[in-house]
Every structure is written in structure tokens, then in C-alpha cells.
C-alpha positions, 0 to 999 in steps of 0.5 A: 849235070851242071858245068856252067860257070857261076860268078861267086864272091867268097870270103878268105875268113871263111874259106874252112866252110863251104860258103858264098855270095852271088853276083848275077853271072852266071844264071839261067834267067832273062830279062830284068832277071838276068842271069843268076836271080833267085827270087822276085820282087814281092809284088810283082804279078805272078805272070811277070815273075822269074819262073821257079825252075829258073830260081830251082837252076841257079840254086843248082849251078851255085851250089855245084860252084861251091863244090856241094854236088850231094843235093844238100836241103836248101832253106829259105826264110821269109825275110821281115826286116826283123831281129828273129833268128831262127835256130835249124835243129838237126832233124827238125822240118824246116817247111811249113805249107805255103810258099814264099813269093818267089814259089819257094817253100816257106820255112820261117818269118825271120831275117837270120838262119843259124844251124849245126846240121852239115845236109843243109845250106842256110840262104838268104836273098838280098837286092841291098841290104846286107848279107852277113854269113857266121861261122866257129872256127871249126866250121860245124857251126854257121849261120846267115843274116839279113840286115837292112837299116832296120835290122841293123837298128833291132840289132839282128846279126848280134842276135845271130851272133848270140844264137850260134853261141847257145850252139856251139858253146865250146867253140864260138869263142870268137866267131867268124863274120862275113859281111857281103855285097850291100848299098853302100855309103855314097849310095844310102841317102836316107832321111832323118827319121833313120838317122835317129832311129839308128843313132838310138839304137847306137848311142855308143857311136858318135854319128858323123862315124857312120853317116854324113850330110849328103851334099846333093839333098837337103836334109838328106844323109848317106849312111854306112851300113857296113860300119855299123855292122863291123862295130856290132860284130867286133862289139860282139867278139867277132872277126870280122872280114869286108873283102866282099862287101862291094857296092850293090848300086854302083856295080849294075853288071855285078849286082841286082839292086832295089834301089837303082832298079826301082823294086823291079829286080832279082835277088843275090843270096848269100848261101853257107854250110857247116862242116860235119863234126869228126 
């Protein structure tokens, strides 16, 4: 039986559905792993990787922490910084052959998870980018999303958002969004080829809103990935909450990061579950 304490952040917006975002206590890894990982960095060689049983416990301790003790299926996605949300029909077989880098089965290339089905938790792992969990307010529909920069550009979380409307159609009037632990803005310098790219994609929000010069590089800016996904959520009609979207770069004791760490570190998840219809 799993009893050992997890360090997890939950959003009060959703707090009707079992829902969380990991820290990195708590777990059962070691070294740059330490402690509550679930996934590896994609090139790492297989003999320095966290083991899949390390990854299969903290799955384990996470979901006990959320009080899911009944072995609900865990799927996976095969995150590619795209804009693809893949819908997990009630009855439908999520596992294809093949496993992810992490050993973990391979479910489905895309970088949002929406569902209705109450057996299944919905994951996705980050080390920077940002997390965002869905639900309606009833809590029978939910989903999960991936988004870094270039997610943010092709507009992914308003996809999700999308999704979970075609599911739940009677309820998801004004969906509920949470957006989790990223880089945050004194932390995200990136060059002007971003900057443009998300300004195309946004013409509707004048840049110094969201990223500014940064003062210690040159033709660098810092960028403020949060804001942007609180404007496409509220755009969207959401309720959105940013209690848990700390800075995954300025937190080394609380958050795996790739970029602090240089690409050689473990991986946060953010999990959620629907609520069974009555």
C-alpha cells in the first residue's frame, strides 16, 4: 500500500475533480531524478534514464495522493509541441505498440488529452512549458494540455477548449482552466524569431503586454507565457485560475526545469480526472 507523502499543487477552480500538478517531492527517484519524476529527457541514453518502475511508483504515490486508490488507466500522449488534441472516447484503446521515451506505452502524437470517460486519468509531463488541466463545472468533462511557445503560437489550449465543447455540449458553457508551474516571464528570454512568431499569432494583443526587452541581452526578450494563455483561455470563454503557475526555473527545490537544468532533468505531470455522470 502507498502511505508516503507527495508534494502536489491543486487549483481551488477545480477542486470538484480530482486534479493535480506535481512538484518533485515526494518520489522514489534519485539522482537528477530526484524525487517524484515521471519521465526522461528524449536523448538520454537508456542506461542513464530513470528506471520505468521508479516512473510506474510516483505515478502510484500521485494518484493515491489525489485519493484515486481504485487503479484508474493512466494515458500518456507523445507531446510534439503541436496544436492536436486527441478526444479519449469512452471504450476506446488508447495504447497503440511502442513506448514512449520514458518506457511508458504510446497512446498518441499530440500535446492535449480531452475525455468524458471517469477509469481514466489524463497526463501530461512538462519541465517548462506550461500545463493547463479543463473541466465543466459539473466535472464530467476534462482535459489536459501542453504548451510551450509554439504551442501557444498554434493556439493548442483553445483547441482543447474546443474539444471539450463538442463533449460535452450541454455543459461547457464557460469551462474551467487551470494553468500550472511553467518558466516564467523574468526566466523566458528568447530571441526575435519568437517574438514574432507569437506576435503573428496574437495581433489582437499588443506585445509590451506580454514580452519585454530583456535588460541583460542584446536583442533578447522575456516572454510571459501565462499571459498569453489567460488572454486565449478568458478569449475562449473560460474561468481561468493562476494560483499554481509558479516559476519552474526559479523554484530548483520545487520543480524539474529544462532549461536551468540544461535538457538533463525529470519531468512534472499535471494529471486530471472526470467525475462519473449520476
Amino acid at each position: 500500500m502507498v502511505t508516503a507523502a507527495v508534494d502536489v499543487l491543486s487549483s481551488p477552480l477545480l477542486r470538484h475533480v480530482p486534479h493535480a500538478f506535481s512538484t518533485r517531492g515526494g518520489g522514489v527517484s534519485g539522482g537528477m531524478f530526484a524525487s517524484l519524476n515521471f519521465g526522461n529527457p528524449s536523448d538520454l541514453p537508456s542506461e542513464a534514464r530513470d528506471p520505468v518502475s521508479n516512473i510506474q511508483a510516483n505515478q502510484q504515490r500521485l494518484l493515491y495522493a489525489i485519493g484515486q486508490t481504485d487503479s484508474p488507466e493512466w494515458v500518456n500522449l507523445h507531446q510534439v509541441h503541436g496544436a492536436e488534441c486527441h478526444v479519449v472516447l469512452r471504450g476506446e484503446v488508447t495504447h497503440r505498440a511502442g513506448t514512449t521515451a520514458d518506457g511508458q506505452p504510446l497512446s498518441t502524437k499530440a500535446d492535449a488529452l480531452v475525455t468524458d470517460d471517469p477509469s481514466r486519468v489524463l497526463s501530461i509531463r512538462i519541465a517548462d512549458c506550461a500545463p493547463i488541466l479543463l473541466a465543466t463545472a459539473d466535472g464530467h468533462v476534462v482535459g489536459a494540455v501542453h504548451a510551450g511557445w509554439r504551442g501557444v503560437a498554434l493556439r493548442v489550449a483553445v483547441q482543447a477548449v474546443a474539444a471539450l465543447r463538442r463533449l460535452a455540449p450541454r455543459h461547457a458553457d464557460r469551462p474551467l482552466a487551470a494553468i500550472g508551474p511553467c518558466i516564467g516571464p523574468a526566466a523566458f528570454q528568447v530571441g526575435p524569431e519568437v517574438v514574432a512568431a507569437l506576435a503573428e499569432s496574437h495581433p489582437d494583443l499588443p506585445p509590451h503586454i506580454w514580452s519585454r526587452p530583456d535588460p541583460d541581452a542584446f536583442g533578447k526578450a522575456l516572454v510571459d507565457l501565462p499571459a498569453l494563455l489567460c488572454h486565449q483561455l478568458v478569449a475562449a470563454g473560460c474561468e481561468v485560475c493562476t494560483a499554481c503557475c509558479l516559476c519552474t526555473v526559479s523554484h530548483p527545490e520545487m520543480f524539474f526545469s529544462h532549461r536551468r537544468d540544461r535538457g538533463r532533468t525529470g519531468r512534472l505531470t499535471a494529471v486530471i480526472r472526470p467525475q462519473p455522470a449520476a
